[in-house]
C-alpha positions as protocol buffer text, in pm:
chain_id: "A"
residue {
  index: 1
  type: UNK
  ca { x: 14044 y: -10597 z: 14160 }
}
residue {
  index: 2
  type: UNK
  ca { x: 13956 y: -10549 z: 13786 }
}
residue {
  index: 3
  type: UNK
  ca { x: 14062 y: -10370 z: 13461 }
}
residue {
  index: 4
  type: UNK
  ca { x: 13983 y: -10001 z: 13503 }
}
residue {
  index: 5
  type: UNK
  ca { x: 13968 y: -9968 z: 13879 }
}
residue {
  index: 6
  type: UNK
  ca { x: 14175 y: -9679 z: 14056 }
}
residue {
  index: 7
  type: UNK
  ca { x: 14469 y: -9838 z: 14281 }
}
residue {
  index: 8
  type: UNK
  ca { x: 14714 y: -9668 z: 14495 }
}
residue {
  index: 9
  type: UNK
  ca { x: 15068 y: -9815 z: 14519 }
}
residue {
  index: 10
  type: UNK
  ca { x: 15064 y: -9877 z: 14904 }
}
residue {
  index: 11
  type: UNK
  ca { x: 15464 y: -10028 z: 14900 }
}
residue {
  index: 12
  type: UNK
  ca { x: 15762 y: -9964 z: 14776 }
}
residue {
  index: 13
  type: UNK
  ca { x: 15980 y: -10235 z: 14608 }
}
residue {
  index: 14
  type: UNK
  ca { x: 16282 y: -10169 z: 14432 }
}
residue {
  index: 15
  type: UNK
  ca { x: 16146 y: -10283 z: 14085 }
}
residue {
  index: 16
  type: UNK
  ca { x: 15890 y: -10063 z: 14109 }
}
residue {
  index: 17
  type: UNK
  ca { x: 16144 y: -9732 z: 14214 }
}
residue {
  index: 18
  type: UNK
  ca { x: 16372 y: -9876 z: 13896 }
}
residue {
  index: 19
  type: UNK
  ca { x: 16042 y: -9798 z: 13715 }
}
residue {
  index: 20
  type: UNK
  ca { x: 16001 y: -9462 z: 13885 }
}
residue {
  index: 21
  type: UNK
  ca { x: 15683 y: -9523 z: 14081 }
}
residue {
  index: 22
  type: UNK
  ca { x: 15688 y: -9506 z: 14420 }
}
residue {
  index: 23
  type: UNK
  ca { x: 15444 y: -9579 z: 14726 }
}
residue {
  index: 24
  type: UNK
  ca { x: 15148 y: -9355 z: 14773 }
}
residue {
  index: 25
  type: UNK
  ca { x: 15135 y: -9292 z: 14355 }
}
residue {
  index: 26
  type: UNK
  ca { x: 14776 y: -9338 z: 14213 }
}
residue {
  index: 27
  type: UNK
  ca { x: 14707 y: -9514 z: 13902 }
}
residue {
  index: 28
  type: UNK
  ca { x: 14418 y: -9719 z: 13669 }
}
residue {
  index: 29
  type: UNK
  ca { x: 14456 y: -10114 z: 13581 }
}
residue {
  index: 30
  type: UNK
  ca { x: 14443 y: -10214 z: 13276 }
}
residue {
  index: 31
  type: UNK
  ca { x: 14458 y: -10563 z: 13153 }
}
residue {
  index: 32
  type: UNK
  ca { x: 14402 y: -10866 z: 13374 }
}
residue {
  index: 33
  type: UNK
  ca { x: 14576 y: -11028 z: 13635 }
}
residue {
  index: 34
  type: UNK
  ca { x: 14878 y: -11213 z: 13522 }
}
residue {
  index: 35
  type: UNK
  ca { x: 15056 y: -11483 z: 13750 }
}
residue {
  index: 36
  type: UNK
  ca { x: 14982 y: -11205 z: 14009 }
}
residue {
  index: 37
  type: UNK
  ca { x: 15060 y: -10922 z: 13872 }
}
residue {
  index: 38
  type: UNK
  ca { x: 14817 y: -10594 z: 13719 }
}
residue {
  index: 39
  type: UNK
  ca { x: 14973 y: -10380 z: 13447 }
}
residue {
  index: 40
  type: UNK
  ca { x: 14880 y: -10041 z: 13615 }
}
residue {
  index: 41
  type: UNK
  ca { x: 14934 y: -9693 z: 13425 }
}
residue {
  index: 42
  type: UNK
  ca { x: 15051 y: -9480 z: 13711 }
}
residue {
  index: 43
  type: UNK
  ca { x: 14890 y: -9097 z: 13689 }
}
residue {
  index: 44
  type: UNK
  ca { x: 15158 y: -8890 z: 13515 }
}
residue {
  index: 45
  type: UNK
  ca { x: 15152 y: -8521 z: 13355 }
}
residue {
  index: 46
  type: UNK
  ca { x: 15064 y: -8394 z: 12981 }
}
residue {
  index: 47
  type: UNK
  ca { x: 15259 y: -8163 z: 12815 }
}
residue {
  index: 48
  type: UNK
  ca { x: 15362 y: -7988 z: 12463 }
}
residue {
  index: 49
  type: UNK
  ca { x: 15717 y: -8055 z: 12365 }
}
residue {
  index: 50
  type: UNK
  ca { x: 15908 y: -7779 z: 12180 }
}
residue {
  index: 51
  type: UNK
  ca { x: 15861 y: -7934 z: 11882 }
}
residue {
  index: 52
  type: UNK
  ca { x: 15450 y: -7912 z: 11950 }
}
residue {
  index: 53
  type: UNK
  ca { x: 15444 y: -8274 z: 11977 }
}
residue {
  index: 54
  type: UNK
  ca { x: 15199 y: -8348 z: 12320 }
}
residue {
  index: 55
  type: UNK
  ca { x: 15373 y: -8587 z: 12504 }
}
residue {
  index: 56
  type: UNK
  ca { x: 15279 y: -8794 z: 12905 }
}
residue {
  index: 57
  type: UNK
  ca { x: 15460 y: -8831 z: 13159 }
}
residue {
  index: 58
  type: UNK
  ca { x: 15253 y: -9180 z: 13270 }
}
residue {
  index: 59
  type: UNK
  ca { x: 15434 y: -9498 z: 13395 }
}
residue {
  index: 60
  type: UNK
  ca { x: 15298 y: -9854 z: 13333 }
}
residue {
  index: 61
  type: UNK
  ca { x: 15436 y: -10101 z: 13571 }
}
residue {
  index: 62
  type: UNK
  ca { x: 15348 y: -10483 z: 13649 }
}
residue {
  index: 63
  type: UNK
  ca { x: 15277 y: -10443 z: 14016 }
}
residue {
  index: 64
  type: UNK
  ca { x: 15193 y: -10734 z: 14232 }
}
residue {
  index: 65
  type: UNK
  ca { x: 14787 y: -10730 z: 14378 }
}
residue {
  index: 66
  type: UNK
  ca { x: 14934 y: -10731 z: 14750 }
}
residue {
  index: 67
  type: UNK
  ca { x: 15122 y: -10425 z: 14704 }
}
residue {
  index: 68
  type: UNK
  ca { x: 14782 y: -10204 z: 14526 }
}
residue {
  index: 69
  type: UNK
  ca { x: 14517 y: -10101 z: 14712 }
}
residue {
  index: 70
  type: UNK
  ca { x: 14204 y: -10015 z: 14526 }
}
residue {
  index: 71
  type: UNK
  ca { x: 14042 y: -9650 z: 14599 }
}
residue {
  index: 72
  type: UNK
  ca { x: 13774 y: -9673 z: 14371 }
}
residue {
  index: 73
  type: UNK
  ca { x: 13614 y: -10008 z: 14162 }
}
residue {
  index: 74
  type: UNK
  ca { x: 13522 y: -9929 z: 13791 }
}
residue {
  index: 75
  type: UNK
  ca { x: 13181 y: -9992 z: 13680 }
}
């Protein structure tokens, strides 16, 4: 695994559901591994706020490397 690959959650922990990701969610790593962990943005929606501000929905969580598997490796 490396910064900027695509991951997929594979389980569910409860640190992860206090976060409000759960198993099967897709996400990008960014940053490098740290004592086991990757800081992955989890996939979230955009949208326009009422007051016009645009705003994401996307999660980062520290998620350990046994519990991602990668679905596709970044150049």
């Amino acid at each position: 695994m490396k910064e900027y690959d695509r991951v997929e959650l594979i389980k569910d922990r409860q640190e992860y559901s206090d976060a409000g990701v759960k198993k099967g969610d897709k996400g990008t790593i960014l940053g490098e591994n740290r004592l086991g962990y990757w800081l992955v943005y989890f996939d979230g929606e955009n949208y326009q706020d009422t007051d016009g501000i645009w705003k994401t929905t996307e999660i980062d969580v520290g998620v350990k490397e046994e519990d991602l598997k990668v679905i596709k490796e970044s150049d």
